[in-house]
C-alpha positions in Angstrom: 15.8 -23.9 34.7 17.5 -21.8 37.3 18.9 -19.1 34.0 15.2 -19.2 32.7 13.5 -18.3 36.1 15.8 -15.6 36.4 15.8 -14.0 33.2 11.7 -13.7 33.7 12.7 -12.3 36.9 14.4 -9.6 35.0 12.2 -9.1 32.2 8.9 -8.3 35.1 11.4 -6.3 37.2 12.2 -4.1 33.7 9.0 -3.8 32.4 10.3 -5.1 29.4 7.6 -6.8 26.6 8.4 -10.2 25.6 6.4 -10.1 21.8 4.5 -13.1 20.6 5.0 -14.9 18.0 4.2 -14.5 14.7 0.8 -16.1 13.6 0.1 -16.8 9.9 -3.2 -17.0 7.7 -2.0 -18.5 4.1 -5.2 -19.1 1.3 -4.4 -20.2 -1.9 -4.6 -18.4 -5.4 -5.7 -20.4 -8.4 -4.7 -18.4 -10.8 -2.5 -15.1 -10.0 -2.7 -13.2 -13.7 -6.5 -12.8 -13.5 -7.0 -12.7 -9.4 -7.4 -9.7 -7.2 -6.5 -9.0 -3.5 -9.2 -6.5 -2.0 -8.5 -5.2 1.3 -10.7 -3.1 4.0 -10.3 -1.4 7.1 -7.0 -2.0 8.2 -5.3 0.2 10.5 -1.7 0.7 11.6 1.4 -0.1 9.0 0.3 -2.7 6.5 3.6 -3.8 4.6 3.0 -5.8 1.1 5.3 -7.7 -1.0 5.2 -9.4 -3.8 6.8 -13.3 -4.5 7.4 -16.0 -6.9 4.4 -18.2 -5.1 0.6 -18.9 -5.4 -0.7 -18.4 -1.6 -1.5 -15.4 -0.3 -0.1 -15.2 3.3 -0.9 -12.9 6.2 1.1 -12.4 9.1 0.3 -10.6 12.7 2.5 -9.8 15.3 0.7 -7.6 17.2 -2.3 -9.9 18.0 -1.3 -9.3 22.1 -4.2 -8.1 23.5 -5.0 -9.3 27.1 -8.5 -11.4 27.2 -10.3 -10.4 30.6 -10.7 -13.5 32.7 -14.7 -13.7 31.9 -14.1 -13.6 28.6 -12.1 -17.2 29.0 -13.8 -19.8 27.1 -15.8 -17.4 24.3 -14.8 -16.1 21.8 -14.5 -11.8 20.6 -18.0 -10.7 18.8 -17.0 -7.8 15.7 -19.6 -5.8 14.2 -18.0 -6.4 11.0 -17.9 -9.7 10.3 -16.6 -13.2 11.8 -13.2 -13.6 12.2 -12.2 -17.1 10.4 -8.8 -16.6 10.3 -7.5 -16.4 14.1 -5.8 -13.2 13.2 -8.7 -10.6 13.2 -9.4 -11.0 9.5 -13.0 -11.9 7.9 -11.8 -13.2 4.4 -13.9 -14.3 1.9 -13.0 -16.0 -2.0 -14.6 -16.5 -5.0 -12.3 -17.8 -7.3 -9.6 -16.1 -7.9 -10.8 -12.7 -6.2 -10.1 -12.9 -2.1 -11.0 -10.0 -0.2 -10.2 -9.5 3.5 -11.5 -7.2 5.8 -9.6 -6.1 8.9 -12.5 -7.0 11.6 -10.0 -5.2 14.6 -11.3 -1.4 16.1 -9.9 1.5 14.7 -7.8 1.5 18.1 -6.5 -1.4 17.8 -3.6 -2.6 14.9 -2.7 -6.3 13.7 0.5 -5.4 12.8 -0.2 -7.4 9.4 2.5 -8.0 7.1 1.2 -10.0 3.4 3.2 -11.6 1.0 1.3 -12.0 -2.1 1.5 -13.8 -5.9 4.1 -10.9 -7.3 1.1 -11.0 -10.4 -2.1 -10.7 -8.2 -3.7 -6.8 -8.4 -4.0 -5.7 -5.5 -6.9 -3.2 -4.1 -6.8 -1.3 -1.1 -9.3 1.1 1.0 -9.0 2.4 4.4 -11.3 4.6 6.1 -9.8 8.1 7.4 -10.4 6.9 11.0 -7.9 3.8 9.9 -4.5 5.6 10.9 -2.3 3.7 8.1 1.1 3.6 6.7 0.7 1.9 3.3 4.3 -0.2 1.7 4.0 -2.1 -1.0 7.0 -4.1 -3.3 8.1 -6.1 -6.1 4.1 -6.5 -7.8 3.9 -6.6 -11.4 0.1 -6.2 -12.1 -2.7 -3.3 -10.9 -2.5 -1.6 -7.4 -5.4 0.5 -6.2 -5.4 2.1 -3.4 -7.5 5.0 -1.5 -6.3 5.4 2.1 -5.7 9.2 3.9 -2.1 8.7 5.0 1.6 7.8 3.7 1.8 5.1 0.6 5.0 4.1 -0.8 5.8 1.5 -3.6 9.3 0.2 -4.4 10.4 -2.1 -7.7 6.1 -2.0 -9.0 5.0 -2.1 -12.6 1.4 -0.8 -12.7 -0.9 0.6 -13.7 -1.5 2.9 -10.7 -4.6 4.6 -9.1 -3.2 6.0 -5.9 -5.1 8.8 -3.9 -4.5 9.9 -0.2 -5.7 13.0 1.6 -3.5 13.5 4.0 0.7 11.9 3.1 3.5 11.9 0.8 3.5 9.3 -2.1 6.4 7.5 -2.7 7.2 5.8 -6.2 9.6 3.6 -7.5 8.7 2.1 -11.0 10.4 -1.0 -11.8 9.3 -1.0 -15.6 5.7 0.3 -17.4 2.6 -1.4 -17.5 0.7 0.2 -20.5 -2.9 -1.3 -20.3 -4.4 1.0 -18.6 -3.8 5.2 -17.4 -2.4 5.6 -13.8 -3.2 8.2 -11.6 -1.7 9.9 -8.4 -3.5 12.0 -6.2 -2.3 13.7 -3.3 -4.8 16.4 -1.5 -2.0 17.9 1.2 1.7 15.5 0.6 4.7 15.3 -1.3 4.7 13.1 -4.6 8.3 11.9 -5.2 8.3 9.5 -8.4 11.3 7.4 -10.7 10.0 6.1 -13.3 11.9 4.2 -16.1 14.4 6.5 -18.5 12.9 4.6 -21.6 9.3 5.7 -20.4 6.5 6.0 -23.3 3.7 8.5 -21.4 1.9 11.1 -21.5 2.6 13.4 -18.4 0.0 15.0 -16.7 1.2 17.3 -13.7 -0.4 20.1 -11.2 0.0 21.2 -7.9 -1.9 24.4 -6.4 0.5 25.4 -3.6 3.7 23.7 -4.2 6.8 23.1 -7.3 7.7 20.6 -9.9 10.6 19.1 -10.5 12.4 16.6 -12.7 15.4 15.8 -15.0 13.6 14.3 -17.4 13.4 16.2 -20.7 10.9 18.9 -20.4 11.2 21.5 -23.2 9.5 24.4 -22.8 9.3 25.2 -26.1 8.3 21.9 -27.6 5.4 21.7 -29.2 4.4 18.6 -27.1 4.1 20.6 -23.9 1.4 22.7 -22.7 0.0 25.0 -19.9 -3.1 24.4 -18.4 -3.2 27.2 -15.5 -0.9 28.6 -13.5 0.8 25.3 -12.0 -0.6 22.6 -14.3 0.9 21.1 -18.0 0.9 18.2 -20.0 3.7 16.9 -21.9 4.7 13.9 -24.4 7.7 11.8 -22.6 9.7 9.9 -25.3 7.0 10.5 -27.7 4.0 9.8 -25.5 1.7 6.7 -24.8 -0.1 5.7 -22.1 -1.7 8.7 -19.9 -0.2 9.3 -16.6 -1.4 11.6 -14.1 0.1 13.7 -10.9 -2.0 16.2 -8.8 -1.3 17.1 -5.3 -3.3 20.2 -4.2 -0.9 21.4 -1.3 3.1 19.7 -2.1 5.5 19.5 -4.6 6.2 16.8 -7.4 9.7 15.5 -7.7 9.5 13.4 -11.1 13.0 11.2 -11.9 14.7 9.8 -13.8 14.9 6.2 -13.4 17.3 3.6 -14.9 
């Protein structure tokens, strides 16, 4: 007793933050192949990764707020929605399709970390006033997301529709989905991208200010390759397929070569 009354002694004396714990929200996914993950309005770094399970879980750590003392008892009021969660999270399921909304002020971040069905789409859009680093990993289906700050995916499959105003993109393709085109859209960031050696697509690339580069096997005097502008082609890579498309207006493109 004595050794914990002084080490809280210590800790108010140092100012130092003793961090909650964790709390979780889990909901269940039916069935993962043909469900979809939509999330709003969350602020601060939101990390997702992908597992060999059916529940959705969502963690926060940063949930420490101080309640005033008149606010003991009730409970806190959001414009957005009601939080039925306990974490500051409205979500809401129909069938297979969840979609959570972030209920917390733009001020304010849940520190939310989400593991998810690795074969659940994901969709994501924040707001500009929603400061967020976006990390997602190890998802094998579609991931949307519109956000104006940093996203990077590690060890995902696609197809992609990534657009941010204001961050890099950061890419690393696992393998190829071909159902559908992926796009990457950056309007001021760097696009850095490894994608599969054994890759089937059909490159689109352009920046306005900035440089591309790769070592993948660009000829310029292929017949599959051509110019559109000054700082724009298209290009067949191991004899084309699925349509796959990087603009950034002010960056470069760094395209490699994966294994």
């Amino acid at each position: 007793m004595k050794s914990k009354i002084l080490f809280l002694a210590v800790v108010l004396i140092s100012g130092i933050t003793i961090p909650m714990h964790a709390q979780d929200y889990k909901i269940p996914v039916e069935n993962t192949k043909a469900g979809m993950l939509s999330m709003t309005g969350f602020s601060g770094d939101i990390t997702l990764e992908g597992y060999a399970g059916s529940e959705i879980i969502f963690t926060s750590t940063n949930l420490n707020k101080d309640v005033p003392d008149r606010a003991k008892g009730l409970k806190p009021v959001y414009p957005g929605g009601t939080d039925n969660t306990g974490i500051g999270l409205l979500v809401e399921k129909n069938g297979s399709e969840v979609t959570v909304t972030c209920l917390l002020p733009f001020t304010e971040s849940g520190g939310y970390k989400v593991k998810v069905p690795e074969s659940l789409a994901i969709k994501m859009q924040n707001g500009c006033e929603n400061a967020s680093d976006i990390s997602v990993k190890n998802m094998k289906n579609e991931i949307e997301i519109q956000t104006c700050g940093p996203i990077k995916l590690g060890d995902v499959s696609g197809p992609l529709v990534l657009s941010t105003i204001s961050g890099d993109i950061n890419i690393g393709l696992a393998g190829m989905n071909t159902d559908k085109p992926s796009s990457i859209n950056s309007i001021s960031g760097e696009i850095d991208i490894t994608m599969p050696s054994k890759a089937a697509v059909d490159i689109e690339m352009g920046t306005v200010t900035g440089t591309m580069y790769s070592d993948l096997d660009f000829n310029a005097n292929s017949k599959d390759i051509k110019r559109v502008g000054g700082n724009q082609l298209t290009s067949k890579i191991n004899g084309g397929g699925t349509r796959f498309s990087i603009v950034t207006v002010s960056g470069n493109i760094y395209l490699r070569k994966g294994n």
